[in-house]
Backbone bond lengths (Angstrom), bond angles and torsions (degrees), N, CA, C in turn:
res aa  C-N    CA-C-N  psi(-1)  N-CA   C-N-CA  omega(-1)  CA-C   N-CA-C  phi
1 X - - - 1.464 - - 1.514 111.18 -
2 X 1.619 126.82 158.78 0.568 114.67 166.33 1.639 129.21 -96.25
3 X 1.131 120.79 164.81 1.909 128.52 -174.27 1.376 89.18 -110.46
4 X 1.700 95.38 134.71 1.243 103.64 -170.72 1.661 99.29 -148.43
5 X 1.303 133.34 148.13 1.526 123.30 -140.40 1.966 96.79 -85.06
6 X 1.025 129.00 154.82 1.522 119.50 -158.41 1.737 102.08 -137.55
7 X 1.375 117.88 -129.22 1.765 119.60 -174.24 1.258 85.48 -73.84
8 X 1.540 91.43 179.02 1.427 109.31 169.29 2.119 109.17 -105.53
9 X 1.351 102.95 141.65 1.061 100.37 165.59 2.093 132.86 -79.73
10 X 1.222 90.07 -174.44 1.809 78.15 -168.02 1.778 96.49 -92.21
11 X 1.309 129.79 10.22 1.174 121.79 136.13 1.290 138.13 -70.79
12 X 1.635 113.67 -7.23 1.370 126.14 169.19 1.833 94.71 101.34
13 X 1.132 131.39 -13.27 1.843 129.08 167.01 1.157 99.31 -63.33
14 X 1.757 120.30 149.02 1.325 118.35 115.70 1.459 143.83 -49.13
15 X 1.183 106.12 126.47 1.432 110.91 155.23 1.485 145.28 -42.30
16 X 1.327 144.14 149.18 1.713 121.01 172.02 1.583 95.68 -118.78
17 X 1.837 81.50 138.74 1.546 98.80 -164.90 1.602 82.95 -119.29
18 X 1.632 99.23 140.85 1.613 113.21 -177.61 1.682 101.06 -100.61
19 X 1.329 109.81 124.75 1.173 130.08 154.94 1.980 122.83 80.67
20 X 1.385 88.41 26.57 2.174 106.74 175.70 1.490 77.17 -166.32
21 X 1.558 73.80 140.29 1.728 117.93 160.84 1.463 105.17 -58.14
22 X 1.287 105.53 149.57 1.810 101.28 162.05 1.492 114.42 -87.39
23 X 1.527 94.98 145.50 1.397 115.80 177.20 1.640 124.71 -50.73
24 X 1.444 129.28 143.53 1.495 120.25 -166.89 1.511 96.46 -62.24
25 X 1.658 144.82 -28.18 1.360 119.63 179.00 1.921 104.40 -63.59
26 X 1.812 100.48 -47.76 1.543 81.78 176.59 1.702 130.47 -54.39
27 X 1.374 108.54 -59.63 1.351 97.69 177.45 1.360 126.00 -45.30
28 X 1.598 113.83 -28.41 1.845 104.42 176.69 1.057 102.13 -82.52
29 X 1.268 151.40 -39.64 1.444 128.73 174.43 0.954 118.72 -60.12
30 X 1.435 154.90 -38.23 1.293 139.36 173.96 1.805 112.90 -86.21
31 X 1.162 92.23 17.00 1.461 96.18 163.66 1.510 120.96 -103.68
32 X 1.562 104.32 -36.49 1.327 118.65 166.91 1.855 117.36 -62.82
33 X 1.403 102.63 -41.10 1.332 128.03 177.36 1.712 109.75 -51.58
34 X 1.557 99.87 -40.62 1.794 100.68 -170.41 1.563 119.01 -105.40
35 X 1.743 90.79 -1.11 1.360 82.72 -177.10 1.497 120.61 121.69
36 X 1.686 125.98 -46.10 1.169 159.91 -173.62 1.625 85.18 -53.20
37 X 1.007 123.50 -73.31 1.503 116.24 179.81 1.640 125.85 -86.69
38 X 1.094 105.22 106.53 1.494 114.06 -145.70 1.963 110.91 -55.48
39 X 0.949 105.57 161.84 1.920 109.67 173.45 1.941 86.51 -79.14
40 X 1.717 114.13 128.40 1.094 114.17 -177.31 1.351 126.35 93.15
41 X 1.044 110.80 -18.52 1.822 133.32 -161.92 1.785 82.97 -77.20
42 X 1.821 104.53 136.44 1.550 107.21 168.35 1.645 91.53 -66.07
43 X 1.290 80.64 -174.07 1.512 102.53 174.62 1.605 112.20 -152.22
44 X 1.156 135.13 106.22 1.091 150.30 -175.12 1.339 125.84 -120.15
45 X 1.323 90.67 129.67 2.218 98.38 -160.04 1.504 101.30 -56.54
46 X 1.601 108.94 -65.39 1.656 97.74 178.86 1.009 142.94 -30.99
47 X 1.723 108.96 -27.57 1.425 104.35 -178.67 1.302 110.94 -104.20
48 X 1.232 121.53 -18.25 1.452 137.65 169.63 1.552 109.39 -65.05
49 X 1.327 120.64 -34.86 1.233 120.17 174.73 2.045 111.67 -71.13
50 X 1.597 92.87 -45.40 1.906 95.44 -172.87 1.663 93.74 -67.26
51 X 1.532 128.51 -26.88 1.729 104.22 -169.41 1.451 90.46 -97.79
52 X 1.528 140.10 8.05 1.376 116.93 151.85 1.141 125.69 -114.86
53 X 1.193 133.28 32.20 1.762 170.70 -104.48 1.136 75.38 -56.84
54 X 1.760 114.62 92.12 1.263 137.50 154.19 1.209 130.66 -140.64
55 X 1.391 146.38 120.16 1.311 133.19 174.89 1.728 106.01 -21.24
56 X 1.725 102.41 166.07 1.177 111.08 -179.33 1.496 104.69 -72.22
57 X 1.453 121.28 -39.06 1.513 123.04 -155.55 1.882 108.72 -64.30
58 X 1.662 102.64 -32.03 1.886 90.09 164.43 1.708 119.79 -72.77
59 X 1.404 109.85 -37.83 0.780 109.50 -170.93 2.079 121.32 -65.74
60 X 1.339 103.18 -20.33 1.201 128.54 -170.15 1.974 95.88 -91.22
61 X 1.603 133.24 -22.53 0.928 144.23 129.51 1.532 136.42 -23.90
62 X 1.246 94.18 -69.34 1.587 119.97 158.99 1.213 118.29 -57.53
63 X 1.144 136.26 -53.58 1.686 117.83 154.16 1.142 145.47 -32.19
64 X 1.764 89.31 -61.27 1.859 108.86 174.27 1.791 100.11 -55.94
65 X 1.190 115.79 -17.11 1.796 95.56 176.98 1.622 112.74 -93.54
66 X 1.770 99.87 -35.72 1.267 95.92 178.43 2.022 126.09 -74.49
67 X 1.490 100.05 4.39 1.477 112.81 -177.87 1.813 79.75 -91.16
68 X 1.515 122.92 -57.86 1.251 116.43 -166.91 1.995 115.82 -56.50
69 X 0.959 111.21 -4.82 1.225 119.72 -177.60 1.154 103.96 -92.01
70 X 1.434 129.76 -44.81 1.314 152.88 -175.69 1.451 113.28 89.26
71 X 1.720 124.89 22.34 0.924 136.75 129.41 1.929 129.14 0.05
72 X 1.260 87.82 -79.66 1.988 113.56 172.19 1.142 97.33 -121.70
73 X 1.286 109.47 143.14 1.526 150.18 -177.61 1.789 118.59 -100.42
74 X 1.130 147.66 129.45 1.254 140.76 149.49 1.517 123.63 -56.45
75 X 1.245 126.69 121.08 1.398 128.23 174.29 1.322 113.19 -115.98
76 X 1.612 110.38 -169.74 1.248 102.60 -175.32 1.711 112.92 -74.32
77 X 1.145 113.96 15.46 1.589 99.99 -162.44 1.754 88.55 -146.10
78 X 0.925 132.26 47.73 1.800 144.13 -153.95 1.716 112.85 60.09
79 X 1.513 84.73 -153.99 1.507 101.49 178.55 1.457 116.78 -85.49
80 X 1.349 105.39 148.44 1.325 113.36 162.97 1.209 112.76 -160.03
81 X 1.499 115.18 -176.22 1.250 120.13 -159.85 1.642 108.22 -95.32
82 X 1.641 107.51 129.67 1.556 123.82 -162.26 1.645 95.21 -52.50
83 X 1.127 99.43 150.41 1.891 127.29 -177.15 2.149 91.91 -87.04
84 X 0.968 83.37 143.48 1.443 98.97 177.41 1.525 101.83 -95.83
85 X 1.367 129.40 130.91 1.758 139.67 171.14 1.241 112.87 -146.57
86 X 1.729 105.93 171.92 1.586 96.70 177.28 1.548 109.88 -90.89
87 X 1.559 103.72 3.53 1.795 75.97 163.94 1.103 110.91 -93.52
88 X 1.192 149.42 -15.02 1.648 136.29 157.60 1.543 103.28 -73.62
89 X 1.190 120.56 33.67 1.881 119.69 160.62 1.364 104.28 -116.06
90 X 1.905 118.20 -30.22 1.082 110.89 170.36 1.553 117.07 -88.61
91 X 1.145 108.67 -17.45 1.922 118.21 176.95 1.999 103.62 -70.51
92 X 1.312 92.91 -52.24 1.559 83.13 166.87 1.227 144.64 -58.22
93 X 1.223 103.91 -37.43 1.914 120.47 -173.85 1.732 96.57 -92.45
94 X 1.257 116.79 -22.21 1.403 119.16 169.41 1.693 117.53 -39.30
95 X 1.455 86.20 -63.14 1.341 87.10 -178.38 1.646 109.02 -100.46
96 X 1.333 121.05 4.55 1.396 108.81 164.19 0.871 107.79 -67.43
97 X 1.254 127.08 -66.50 2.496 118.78 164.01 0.593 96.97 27.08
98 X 1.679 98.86 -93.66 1.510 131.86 -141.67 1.323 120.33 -50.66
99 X 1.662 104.82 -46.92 1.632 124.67 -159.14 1.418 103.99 -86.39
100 X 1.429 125.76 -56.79 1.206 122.52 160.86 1.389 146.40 -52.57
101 X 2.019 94.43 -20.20 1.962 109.12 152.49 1.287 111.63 -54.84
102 X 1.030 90.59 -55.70 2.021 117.28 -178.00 1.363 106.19 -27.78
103 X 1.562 111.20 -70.27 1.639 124.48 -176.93 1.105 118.96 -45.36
104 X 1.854 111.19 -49.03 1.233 93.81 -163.69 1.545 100.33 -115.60
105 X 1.458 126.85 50.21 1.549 144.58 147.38 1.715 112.52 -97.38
106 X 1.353 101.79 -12.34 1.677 109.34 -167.53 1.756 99.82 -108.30
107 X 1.628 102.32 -30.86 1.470 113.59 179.77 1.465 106.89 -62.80
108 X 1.418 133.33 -44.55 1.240 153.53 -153.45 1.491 117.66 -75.19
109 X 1.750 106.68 -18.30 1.494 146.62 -150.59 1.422 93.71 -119.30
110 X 1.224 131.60 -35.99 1.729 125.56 -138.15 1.450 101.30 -148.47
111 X 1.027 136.06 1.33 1.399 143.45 -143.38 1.760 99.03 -98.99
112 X 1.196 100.13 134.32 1.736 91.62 -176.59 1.515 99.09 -106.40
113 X 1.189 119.64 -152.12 1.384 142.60 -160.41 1.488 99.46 -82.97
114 X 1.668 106.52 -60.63 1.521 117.95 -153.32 1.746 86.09 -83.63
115 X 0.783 144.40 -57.17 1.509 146.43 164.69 1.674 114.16 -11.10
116 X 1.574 104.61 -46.60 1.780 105.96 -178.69 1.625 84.58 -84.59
117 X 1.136 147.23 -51.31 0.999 144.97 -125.21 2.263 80.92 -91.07
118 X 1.300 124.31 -44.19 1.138 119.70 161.12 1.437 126.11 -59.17
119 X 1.395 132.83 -21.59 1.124 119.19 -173.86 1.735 111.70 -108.12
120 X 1.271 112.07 -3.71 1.429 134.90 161.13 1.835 129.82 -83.86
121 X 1.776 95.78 -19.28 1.576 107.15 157.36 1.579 113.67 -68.16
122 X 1.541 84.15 -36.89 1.879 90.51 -156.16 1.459 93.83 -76.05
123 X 1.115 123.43 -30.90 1.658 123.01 -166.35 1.431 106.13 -57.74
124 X 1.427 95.11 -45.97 1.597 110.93 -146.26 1.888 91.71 -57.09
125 X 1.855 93.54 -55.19 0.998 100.97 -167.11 1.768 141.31 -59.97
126 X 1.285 104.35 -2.43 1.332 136.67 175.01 1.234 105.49 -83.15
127 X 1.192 138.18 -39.89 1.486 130.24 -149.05 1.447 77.82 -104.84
128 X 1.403 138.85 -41.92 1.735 117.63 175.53 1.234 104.54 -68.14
129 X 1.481 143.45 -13.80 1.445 129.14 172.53 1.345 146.72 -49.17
130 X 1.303 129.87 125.26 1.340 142.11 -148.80 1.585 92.20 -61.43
131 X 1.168 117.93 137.06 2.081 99.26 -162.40 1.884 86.38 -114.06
132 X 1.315 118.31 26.89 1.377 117.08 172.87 1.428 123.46 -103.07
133 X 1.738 103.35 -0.73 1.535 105.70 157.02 0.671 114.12 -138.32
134 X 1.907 104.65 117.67 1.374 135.02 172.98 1.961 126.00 -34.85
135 X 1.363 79.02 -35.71 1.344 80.44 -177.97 1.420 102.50 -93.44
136 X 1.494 133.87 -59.54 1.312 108.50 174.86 1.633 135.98 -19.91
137 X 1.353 105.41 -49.07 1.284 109.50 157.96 0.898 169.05 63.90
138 X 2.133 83.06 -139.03 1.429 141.85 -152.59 2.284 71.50 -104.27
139 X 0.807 116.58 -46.50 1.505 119.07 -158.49 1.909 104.80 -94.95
140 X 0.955 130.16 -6.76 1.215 153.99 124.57 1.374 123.99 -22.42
141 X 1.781 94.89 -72.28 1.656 84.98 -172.88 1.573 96.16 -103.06
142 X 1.003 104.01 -10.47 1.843 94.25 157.77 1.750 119.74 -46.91
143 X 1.780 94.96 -46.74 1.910 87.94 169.07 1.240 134.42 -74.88
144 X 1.874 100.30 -13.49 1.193 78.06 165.07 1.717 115.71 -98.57
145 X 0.833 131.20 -40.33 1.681 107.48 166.54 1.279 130.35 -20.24
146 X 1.464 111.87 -36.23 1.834 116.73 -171.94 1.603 84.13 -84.87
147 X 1.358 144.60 -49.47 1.200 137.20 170.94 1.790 115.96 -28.27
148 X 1.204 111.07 -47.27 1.413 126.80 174.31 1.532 136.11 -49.53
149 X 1.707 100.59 -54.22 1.337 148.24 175.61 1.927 101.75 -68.51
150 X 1.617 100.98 -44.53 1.875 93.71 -176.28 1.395 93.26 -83.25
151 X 1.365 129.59 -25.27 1.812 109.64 177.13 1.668 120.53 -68.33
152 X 1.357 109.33 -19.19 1.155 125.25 179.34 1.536 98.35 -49.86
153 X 1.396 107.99 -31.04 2.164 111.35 -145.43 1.344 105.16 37.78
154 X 1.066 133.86 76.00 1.515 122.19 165.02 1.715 95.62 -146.64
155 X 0.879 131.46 81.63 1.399 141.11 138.33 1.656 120.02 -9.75
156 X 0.722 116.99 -31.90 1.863 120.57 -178.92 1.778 110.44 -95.18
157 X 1.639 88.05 -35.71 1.545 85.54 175.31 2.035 118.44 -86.33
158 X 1.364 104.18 -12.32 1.513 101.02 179.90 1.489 98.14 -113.01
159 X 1.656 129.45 21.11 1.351 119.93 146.58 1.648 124.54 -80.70
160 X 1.865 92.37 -39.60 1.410 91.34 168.60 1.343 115.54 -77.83
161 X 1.212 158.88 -11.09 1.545 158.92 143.97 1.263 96.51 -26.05
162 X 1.916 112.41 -72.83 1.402 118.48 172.55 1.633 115.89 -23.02
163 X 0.985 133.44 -41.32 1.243 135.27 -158.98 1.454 93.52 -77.99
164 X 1.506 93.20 -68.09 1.546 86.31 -172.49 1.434 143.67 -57.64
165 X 1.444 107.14 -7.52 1.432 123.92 178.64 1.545 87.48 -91.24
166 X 0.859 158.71 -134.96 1.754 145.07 -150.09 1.750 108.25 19.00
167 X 1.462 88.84 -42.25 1.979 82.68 -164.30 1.598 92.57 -92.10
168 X 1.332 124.16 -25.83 1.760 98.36 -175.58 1.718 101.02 -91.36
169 X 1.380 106.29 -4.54 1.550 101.09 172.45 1.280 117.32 -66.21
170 X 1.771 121.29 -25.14 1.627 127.06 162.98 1.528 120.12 -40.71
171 X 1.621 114.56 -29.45 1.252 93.17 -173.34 1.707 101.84 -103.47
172 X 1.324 120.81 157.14 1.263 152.78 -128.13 1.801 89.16 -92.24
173 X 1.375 100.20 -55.44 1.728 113.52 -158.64 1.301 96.04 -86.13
174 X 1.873 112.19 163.41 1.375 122.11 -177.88 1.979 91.23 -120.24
175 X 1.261 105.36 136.84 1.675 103.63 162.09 1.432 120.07 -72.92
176 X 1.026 110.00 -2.95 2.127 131.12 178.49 1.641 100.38 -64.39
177 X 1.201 113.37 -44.67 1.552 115.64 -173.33 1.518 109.56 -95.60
178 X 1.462 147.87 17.27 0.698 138.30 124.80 1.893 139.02 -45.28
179 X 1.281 106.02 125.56 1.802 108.52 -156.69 1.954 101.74 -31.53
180 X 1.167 115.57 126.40 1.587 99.08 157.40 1.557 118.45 95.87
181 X 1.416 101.77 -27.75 1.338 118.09 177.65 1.820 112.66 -76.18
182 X 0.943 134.47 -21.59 1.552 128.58 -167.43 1.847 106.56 -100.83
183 X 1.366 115.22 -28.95 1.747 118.65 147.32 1.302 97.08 -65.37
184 X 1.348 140.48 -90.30 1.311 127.89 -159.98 1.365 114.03 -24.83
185 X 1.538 112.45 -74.31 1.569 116.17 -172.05 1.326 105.22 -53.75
186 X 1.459 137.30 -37.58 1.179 106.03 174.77 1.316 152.28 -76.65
187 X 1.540 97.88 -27.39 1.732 135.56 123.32 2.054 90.63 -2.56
188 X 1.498 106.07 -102.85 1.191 112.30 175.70 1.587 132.39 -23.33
189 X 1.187 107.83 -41.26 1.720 126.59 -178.00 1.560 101.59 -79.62
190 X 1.211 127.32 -25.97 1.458 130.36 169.23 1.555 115.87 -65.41
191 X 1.615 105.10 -46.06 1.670 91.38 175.47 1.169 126.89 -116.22
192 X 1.422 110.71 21.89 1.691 129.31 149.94 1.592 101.52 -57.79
193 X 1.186 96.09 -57.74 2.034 105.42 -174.86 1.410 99.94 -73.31
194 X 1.045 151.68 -61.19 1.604 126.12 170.42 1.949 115.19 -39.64
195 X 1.375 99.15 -60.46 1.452 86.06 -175.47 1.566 117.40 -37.71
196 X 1.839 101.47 -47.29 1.662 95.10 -173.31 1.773 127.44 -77.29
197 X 1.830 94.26 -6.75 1.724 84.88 160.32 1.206 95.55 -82.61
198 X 1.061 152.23 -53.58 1.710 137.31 -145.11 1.602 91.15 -72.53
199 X 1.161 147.48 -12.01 1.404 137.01 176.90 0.934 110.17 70.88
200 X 1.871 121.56 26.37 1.511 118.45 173.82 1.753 109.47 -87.63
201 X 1.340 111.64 76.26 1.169 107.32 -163.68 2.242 115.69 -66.54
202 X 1.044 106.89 10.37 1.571 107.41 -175.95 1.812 92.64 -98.27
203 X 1.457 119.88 -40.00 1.004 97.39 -177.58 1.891 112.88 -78.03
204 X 0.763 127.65 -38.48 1.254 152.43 170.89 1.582 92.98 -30.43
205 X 1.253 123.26 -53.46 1.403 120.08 -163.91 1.810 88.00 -93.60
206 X 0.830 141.73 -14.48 1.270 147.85 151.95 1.390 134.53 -13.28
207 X 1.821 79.73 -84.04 1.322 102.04 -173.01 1.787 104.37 -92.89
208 X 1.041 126.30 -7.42 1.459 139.58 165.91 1.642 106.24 -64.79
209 X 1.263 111.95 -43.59 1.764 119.93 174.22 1.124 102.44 -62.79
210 X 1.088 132.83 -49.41 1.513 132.98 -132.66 1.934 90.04 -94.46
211 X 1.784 107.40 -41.80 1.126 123.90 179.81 1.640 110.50 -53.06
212 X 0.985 116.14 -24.69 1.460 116.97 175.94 1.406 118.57 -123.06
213 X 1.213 121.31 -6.58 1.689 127.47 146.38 1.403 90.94 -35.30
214 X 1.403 134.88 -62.42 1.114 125.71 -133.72 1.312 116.23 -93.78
215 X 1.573 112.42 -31.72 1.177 120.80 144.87 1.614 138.03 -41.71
216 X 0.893 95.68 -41.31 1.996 119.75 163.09 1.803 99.96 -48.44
217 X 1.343 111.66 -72.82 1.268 132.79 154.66 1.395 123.63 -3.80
218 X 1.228 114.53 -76.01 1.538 142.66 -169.51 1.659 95.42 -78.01
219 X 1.362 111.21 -41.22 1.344 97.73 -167.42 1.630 122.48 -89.79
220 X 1.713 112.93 -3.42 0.835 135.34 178.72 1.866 113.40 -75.23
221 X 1.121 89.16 -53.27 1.746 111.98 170.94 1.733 108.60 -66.00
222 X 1.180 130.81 -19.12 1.385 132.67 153.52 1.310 116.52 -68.90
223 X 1.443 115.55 -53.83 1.222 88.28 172.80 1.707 136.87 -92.66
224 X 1.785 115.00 1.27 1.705 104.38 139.89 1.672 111.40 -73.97
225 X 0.716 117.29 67.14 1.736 122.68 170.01 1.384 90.19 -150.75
226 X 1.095 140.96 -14.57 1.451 131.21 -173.26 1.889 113.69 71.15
227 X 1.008 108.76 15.53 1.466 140.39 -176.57 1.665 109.01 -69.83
228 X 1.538 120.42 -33.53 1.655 117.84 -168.72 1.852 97.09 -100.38
């Protein structure tokens, strides 16, 4: 059969789905997601319908979710796909803080056995990582965060994460490849995971803030570099 690119995961990837095409919401999100459909780009059912050789009425579907996501935006002339700025760098990481303090103050609380024993594979395995692909990574420490988020067990809180990784998946660059930054963060990812075996869940949500303060940071300074 063939694999053909499918949802998106709560690392912000697609999935491979065996044997159907993806649906016009899937294909526009990971089109919006990579770039292919530009920040600003109209968006027009007709043609969105002939490159997902679908009637207009899914494709006109597929919008109304990706406007509900806040994906695409309405303008004066329809929809199109949201403009990337730094106030949606500070609206995003705003509440990434919060949500990702959240996780891993709830992780620290709820966290089982196989959970440390998962977020100590992923660690390990990062710091032996070849640090010459960006994207490897960028998708790396994406697992381990979702690693974080499933110790939490809280389902409501790593759907909305989900959300938010779609929208920081828009921008192009990783803050991982900045000089100094990918020892540091992992540095960082080491005593996130101690705090949450010791079940000190205040520091845990702590150093998880502070862990993405910095990211906020890094990613801010990319884009005055003309970098996003």
């Amino acid at each position: 059969m063939q694999a053909v690119s499918g949802p998106v995961l709560s690392d912000g990837k697609p999935y491979r789905v065996l044997g159907r095409k993806p649906s016009p919401y899937e294909k526009l999100t990971q089109a919006i997601m990579s770039g292919e459909l530009a920040p600003g780009q109209a968006l027009i059912e007709t043609a969105l319908a002939e490159w997902c050789e679908v009637s207009r009425t899914p494709v006109r579907e597929a919008l109304t979710r990706l406007e509900q996501d806040g994906m695409v935006v309405r303008g004066e002339r329809g929809l199109m796909v949201r403009e990337r700025s730094p106030e949606e760098i500070l609206d995003l990481y705003e509440t990434r803080i919060v949500l990702e303090a959240m996780a891993a103050r709830v992780a620290a609380t709820r966290r089982s056995y196989m959970d440390l024993i998962t977020m100590r594979r992923i660690g390990e395995r990062l710091e032996a990582m070849d640090t010459s692909d960006e994207h490897a990574m960028a998708a790396g420490n994406r697992e381990f965060h979702k690693a974080i988020r499933q110790a939490s067990h809280n389902d409501s809180l790593s759907d909305l994460l989900q959300r938010l990784d779609m929208h920081v998946a828009r921008y192009p660059s990783t803050t991982l490849s900045q000089p100094g930054r990918w020892s540091e963060g992992n540095g960082e990812h080491r005593e996130i995971i101690t705090a949450i075996e010791a079940q000190d869940a205040k520091r845990a949500h702590d150093l998880t803030a502070a862990h993405f303060a910095k990211a906020r940071e890094l990613r801010l300074a990319l884009w005055a570099k003309g970098q996003e």
